[in-house]
VODRENBA-435650 format. One line per 5 residues: number of its first residue (from 1); their letters; for each residue x, y, z of C-alpha. Coordinates in steps of 0.25 Angstrom, whole numbers, plus 5000, padded with zeros to 4 digits. Layout:
<nodes>
NUM> a> X,Y,Z ~ ... .
</nodes>
This chain:
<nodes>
1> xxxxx> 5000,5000,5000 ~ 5007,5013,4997 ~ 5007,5025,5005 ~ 4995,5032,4996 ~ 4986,5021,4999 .
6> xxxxx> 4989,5022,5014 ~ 4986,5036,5015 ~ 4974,5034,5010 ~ 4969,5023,5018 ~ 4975,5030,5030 .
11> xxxxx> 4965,5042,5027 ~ 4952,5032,5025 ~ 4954,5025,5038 ~ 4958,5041,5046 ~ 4943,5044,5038 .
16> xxxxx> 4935,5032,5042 ~ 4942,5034,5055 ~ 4938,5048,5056 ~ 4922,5043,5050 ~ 4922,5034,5062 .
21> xxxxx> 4927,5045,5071 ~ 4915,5055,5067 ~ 4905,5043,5068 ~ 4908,5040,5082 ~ 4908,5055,5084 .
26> xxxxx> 4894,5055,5080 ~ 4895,5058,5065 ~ 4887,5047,5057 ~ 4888,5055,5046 ~ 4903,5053,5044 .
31> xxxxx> 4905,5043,5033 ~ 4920,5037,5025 ~ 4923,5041,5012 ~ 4923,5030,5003 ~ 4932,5029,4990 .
36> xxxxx> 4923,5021,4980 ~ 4932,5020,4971 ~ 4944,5014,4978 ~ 4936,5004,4985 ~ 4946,4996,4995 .
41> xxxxx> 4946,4989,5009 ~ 4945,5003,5015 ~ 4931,5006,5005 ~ 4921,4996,5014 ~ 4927,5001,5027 .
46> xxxxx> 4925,5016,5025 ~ 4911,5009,5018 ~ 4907,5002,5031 ~ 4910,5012,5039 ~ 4901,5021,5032 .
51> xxxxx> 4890,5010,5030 ~ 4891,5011,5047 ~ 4890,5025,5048 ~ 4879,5027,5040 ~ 4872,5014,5047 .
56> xxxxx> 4876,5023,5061 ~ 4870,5036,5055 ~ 4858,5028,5052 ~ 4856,5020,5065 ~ 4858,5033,5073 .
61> xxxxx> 4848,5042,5064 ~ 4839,5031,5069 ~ 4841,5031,5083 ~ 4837,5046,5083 ~ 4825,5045,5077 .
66> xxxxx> 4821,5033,5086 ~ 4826,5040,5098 ~ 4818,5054,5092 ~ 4805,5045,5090 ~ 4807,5038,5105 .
71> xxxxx> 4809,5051,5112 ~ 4796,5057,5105 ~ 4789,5045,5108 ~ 4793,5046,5123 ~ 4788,5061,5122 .
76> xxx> 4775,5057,5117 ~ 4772,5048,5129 ~ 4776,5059,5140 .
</nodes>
């Protein structure tokens, strides 16, 4: 592997670090580039991130609206 192609996946795992690091942070939004056109053994890990992420942002945007509908719910009993 020559020193071009280590650079560069040194800079895919800093941002998929960095992507992970905003998640955990609360950001579901954050999501790792993906180069479709040089697909490699990196391409279905910053994929599968991203699939998670969005899985997350979902599950979460869910929750809130349940949560949401329960506390009115409760608010309609008192």
């Amino acid at each position: 592997m020559n020193t071009c192609q280590i650079d560069d996946v040194k800079k895919r795992l800093e941002k998929m670090e960095e992507v992970l690091a905003d998640a955990a942070g609360g950001f579901l939004l954050a999501r790792v580039p993906v180069k479709t056109q040089d697909i490699d053994l990196l391409t279905s890990i910053e994929v599968g991130i991203n699939m998670i992420l969005a899985d997350l942002e979902q599950v979460t945007s869910e929750r809130l609206d349940l949560t949401e509908q329960l506390e009115q719910l409760r608010g309609e009993r008192k």
